[in-house]
MILO-213835 format. One record per residue: residue number from 1; residue in one letter; chain; x, y, z of N, C-alpha, C, CB in turn. Coordinates in nm, 2 decimals, padded with zeros to 4 digits. Glycine has a CB too. Layout:
BEGIN
PT    k  r  c    n.c1    n.c2    n.c3   ca.c1   ca.c2   ca.c3    c.c1    c.c2    c.c3   cb.c1   cb.c2   cb.c3
PT  NUM  a  A       X       Y       Z       X       Y       Z       X       Y       Z       X       Y       Z
...
//
This chain:
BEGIN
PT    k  r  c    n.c1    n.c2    n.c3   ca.c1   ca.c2   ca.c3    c.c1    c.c2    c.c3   cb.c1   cb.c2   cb.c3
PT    1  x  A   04.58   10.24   03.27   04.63   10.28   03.15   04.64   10.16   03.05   04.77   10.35   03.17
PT    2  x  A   04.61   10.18   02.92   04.60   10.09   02.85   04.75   10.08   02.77   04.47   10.11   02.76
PT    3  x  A   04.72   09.97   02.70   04.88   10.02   02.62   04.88   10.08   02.47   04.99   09.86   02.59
PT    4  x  A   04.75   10.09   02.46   04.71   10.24   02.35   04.76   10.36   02.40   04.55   10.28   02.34
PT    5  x  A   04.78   10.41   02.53   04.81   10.53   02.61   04.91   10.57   02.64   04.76   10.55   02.71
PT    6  x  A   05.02   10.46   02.65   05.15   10.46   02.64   05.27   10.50   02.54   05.15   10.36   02.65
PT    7  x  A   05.32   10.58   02.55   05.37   10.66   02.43   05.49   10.57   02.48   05.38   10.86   02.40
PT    8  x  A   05.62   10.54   02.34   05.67   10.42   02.36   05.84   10.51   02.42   05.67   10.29   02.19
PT    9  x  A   05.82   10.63   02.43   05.97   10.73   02.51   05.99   10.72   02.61   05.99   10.87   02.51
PT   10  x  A   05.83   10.71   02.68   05.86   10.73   02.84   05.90   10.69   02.90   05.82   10.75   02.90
PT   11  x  A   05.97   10.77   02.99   06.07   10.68   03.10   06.00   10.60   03.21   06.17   10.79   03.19
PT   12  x  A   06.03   10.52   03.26   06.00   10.39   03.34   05.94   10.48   03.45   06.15   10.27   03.39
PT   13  x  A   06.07   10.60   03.50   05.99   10.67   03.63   05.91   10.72   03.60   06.03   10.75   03.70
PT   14  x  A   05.88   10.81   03.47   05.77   10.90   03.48   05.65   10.79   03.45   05.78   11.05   03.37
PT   15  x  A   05.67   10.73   03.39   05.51   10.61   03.39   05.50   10.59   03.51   05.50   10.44   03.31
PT   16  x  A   05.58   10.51   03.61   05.60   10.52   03.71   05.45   10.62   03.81   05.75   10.56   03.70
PT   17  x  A   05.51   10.74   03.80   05.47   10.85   03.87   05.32   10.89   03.79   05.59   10.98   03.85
PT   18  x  A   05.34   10.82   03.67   05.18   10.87   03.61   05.06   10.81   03.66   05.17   10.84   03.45
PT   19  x  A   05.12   10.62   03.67   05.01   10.53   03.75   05.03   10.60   03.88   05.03   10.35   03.75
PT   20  x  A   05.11   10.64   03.92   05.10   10.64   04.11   04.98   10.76   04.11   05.28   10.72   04.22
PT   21  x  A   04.95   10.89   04.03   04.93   11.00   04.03   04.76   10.96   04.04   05.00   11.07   03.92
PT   22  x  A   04.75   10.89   03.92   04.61   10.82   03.87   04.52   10.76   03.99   04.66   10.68   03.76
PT   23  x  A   04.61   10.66   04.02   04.54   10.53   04.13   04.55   10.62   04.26   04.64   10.34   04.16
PT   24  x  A   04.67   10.71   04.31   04.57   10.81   04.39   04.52   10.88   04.37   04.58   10.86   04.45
PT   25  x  A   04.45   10.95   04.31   04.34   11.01   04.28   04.20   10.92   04.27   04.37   11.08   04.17
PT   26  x  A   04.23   10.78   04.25   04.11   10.69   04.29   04.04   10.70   04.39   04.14   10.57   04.29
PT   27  x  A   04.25   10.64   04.45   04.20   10.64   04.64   04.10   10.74   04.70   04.35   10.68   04.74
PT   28  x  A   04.14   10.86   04.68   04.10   11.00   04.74   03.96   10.98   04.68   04.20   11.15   04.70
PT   29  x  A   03.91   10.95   04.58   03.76   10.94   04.56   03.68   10.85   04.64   03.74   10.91   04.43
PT   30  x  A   03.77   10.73   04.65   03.70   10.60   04.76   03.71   10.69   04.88   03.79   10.43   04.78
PT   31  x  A   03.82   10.73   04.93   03.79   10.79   05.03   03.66   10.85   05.06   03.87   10.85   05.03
PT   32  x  A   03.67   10.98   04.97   03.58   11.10   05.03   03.40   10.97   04.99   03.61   11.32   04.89
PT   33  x  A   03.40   10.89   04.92   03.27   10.82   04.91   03.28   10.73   05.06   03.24   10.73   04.76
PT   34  x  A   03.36   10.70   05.10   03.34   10.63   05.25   03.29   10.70   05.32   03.45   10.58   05.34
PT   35  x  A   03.37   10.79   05.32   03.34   10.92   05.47   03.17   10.97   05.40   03.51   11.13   05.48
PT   36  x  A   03.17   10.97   05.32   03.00   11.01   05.30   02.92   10.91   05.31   02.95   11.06   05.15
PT   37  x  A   02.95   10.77   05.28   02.90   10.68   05.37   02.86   10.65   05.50   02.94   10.64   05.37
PT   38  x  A   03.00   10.68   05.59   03.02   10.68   05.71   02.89   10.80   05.78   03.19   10.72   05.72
PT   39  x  A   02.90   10.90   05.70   02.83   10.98   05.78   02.66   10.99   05.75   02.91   11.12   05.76
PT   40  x  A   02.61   10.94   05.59   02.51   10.86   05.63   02.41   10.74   05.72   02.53   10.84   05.58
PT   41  x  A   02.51   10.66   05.70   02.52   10.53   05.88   02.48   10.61   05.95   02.67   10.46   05.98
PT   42  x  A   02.59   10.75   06.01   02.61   10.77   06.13   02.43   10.84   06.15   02.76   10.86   06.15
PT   43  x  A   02.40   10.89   06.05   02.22   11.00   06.05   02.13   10.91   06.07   02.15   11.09   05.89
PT   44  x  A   02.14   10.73   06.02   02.04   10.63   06.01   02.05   10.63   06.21   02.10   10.47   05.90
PT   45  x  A   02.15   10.59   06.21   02.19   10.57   06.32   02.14   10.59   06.49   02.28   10.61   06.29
PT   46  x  A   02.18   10.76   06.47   02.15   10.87   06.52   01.97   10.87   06.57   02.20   10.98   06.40
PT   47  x  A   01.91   10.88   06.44   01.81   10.86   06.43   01.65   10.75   06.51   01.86   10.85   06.32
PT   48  x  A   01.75   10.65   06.49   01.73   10.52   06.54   01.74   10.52   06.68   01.83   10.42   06.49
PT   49  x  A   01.84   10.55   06.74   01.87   10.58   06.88   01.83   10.70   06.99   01.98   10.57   06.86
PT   50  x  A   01.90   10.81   06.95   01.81   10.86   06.98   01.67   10.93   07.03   01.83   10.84   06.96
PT   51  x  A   01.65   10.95   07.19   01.49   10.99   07.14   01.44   11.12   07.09   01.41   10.96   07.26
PT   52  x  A   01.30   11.13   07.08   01.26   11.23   07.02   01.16   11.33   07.09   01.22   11.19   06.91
PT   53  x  A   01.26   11.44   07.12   01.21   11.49   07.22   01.06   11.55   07.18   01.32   11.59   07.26
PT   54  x  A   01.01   11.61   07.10   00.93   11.63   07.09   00.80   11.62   07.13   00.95   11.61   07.04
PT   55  x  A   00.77   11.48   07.08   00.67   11.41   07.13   00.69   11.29   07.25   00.61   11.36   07.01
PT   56  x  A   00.85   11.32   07.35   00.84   11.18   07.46   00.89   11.06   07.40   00.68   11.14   07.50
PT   57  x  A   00.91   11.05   07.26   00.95   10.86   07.25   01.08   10.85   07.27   00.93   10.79   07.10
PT   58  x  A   01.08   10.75   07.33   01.20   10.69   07.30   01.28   10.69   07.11   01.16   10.55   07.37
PT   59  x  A   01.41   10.63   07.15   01.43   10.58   07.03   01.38   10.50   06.97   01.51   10.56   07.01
PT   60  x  A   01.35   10.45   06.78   01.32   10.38   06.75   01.32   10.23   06.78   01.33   10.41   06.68
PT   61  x  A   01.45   10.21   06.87   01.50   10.03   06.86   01.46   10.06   07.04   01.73   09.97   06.79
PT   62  x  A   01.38   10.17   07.11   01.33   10.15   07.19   01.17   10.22   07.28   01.42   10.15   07.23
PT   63  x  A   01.11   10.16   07.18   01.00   10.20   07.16   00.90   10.14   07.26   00.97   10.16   07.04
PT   64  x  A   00.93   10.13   07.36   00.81   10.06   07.48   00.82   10.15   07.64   00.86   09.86   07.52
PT   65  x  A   00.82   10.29   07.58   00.81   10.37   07.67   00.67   10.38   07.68   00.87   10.48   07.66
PT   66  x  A   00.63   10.42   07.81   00.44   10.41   07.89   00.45   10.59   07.90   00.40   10.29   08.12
PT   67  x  A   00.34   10.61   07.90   00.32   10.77   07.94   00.30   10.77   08.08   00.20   10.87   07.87
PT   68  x  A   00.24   10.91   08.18   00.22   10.90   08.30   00.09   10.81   08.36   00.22   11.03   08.33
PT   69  x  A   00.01   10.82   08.22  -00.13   10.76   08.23  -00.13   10.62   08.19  -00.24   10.84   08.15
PT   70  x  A  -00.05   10.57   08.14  -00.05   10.39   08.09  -00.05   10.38   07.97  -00.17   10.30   08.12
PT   71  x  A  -00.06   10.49   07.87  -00.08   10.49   07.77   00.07   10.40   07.67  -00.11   10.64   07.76
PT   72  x  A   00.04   10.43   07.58   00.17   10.36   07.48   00.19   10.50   07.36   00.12   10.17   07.37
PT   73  x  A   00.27   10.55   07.36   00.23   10.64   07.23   00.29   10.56   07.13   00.30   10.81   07.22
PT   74  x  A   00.19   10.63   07.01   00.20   10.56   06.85   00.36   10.70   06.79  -00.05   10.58   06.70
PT   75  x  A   00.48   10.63   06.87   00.60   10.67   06.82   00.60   10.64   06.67   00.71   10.60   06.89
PT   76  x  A   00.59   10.49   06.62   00.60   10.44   06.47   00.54   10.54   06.40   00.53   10.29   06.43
PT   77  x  A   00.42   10.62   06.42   00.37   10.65   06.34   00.43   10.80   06.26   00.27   10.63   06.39
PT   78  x  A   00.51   10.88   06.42   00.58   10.99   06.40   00.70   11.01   06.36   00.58   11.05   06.47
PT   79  x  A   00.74   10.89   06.34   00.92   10.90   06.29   00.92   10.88   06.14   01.05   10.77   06.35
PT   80  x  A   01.00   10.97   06.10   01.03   11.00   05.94   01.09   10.85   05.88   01.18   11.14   05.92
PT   81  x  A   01.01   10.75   05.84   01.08   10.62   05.80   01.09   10.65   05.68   01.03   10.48   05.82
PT   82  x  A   01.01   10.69   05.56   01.05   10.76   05.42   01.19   10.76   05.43   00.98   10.91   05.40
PT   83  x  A   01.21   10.88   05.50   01.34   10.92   05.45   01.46   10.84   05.50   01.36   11.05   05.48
PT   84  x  A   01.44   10.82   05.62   01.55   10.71   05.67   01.57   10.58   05.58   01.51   10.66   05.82
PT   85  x  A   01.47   10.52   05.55   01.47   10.39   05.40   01.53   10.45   05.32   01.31   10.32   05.32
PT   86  x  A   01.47   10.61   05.26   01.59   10.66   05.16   01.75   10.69   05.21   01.53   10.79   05.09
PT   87  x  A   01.73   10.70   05.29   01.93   10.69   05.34   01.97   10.60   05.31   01.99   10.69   05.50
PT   88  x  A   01.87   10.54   05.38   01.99   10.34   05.35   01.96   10.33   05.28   02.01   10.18   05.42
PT   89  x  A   01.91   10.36   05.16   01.93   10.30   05.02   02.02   10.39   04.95   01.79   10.30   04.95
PT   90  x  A   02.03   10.47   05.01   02.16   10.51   04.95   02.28   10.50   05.03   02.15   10.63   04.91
PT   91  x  A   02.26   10.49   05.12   02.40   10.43   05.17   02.49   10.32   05.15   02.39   10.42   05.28
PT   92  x  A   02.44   10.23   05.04   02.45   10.08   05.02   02.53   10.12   04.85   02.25   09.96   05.03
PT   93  x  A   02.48   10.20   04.77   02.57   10.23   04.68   02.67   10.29   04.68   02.53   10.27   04.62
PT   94  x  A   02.68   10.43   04.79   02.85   10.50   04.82   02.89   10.41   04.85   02.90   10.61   04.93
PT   95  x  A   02.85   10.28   04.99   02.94   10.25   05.04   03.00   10.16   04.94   02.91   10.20   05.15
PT   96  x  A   02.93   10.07   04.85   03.02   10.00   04.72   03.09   10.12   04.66   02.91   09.92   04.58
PT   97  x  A   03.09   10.18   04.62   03.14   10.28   04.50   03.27   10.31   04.58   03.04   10.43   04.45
PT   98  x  A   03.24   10.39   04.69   03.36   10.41   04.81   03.48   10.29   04.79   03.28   10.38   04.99
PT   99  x  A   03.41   10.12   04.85   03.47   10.10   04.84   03.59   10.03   04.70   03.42   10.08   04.91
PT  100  x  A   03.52   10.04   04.62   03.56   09.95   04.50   03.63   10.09   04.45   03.42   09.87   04.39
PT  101  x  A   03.67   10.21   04.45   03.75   10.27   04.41   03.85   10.30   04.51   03.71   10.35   04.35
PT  102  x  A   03.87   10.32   04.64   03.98   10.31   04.70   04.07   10.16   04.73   03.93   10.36   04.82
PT  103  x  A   03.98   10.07   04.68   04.05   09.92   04.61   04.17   09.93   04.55   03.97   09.87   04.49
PT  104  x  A   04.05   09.98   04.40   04.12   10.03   04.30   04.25   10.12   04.30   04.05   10.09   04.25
PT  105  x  A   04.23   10.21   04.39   04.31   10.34   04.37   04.46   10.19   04.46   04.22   10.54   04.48
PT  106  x  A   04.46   10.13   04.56   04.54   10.10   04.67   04.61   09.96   04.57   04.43   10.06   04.82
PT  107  x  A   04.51   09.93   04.50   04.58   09.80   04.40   04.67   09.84   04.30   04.47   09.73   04.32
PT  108  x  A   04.62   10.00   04.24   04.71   10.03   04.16   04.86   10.09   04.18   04.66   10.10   04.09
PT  109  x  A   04.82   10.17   04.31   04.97   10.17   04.40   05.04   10.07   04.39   04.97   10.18   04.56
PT  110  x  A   04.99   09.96   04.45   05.09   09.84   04.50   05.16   09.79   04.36   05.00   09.71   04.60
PT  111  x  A   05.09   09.79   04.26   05.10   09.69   04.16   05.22   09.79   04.07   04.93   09.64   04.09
PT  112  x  A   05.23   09.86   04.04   05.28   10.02   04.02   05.47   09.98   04.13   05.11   10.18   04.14
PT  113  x  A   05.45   09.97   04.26   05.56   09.95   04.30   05.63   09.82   04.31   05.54   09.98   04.39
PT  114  x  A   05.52   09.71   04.26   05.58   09.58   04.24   05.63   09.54   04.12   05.50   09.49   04.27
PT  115  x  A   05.60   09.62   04.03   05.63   09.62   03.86   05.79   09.69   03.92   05.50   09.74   03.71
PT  116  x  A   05.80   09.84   03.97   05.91   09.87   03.97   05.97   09.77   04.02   05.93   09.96   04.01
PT  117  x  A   05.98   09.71   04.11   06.11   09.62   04.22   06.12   09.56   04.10   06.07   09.50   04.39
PT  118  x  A   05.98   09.46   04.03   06.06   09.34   03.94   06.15   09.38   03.84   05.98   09.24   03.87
PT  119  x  A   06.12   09.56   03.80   06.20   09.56   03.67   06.33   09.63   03.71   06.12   09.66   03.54
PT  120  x  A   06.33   09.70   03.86   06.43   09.77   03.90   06.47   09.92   03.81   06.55   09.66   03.90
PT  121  x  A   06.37   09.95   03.77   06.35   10.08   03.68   06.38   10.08   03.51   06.45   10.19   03.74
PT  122  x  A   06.42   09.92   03.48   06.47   09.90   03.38   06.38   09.92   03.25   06.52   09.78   03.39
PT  123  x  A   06.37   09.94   03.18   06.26   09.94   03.07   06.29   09.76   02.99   06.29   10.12   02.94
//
């Protein structure tokens, strides 16, 4: 809140209650962008590990499975890396955005309750 936004009546608590209202509703946005984060990771992840039944491979980070005949199968060639590079490229912006507004939202709490103690509700 700027001090353009500030109408000069209002009581200490209800500003009070207006930043608290605000900066959580931040929080809860960082939130729900973590957890969409989180569950991004978790598909890269998943993915990576993993094997694929399909075609016999192992997971990606274990890729030195032999067939019955000695063979090596060309696993690299059948896993979706397109789209997994596009996960984690996007996983790298929620996770900033995530975090830099549940920051936000947690800084404005605190800062919100530390103004009250110093002013003791006083205007």
């Amino acid at each position: 809140m700027g001090d353009a936004e500030i109408p000069a009546k209002i009581p200490k608590a209800e500003l009070h209650r207006m930043v608290l209202d605000r900066a959580g509703k931040w929080k809860d946005r960082g939130t729900v962008l973590l957890i969409l984060a989180a569950l991004l990771w978790g598909y890269v992840a998943w993915q990576l590990l993993l094997p694929e039944e399909s075609s016999g491979c192992d997971g990606a980070l274990f890729e030195r499975q032999k067939t019955a005949d000695g063979n090596v199968p060309d696993c690299a060639a059948e896993r979706p890396w397109p789209r997994l590079l596009g996960v984690l490229g996007l996983c790298v912006p929620v996770s900033i955005a995530g975090a830099v507004l549940y920051t936000k939202g947690t800084l404005g709490i605190l800062m919100s309750h530390h103004t009250m103690a110093l002013t003791d509700g006083r205007r």
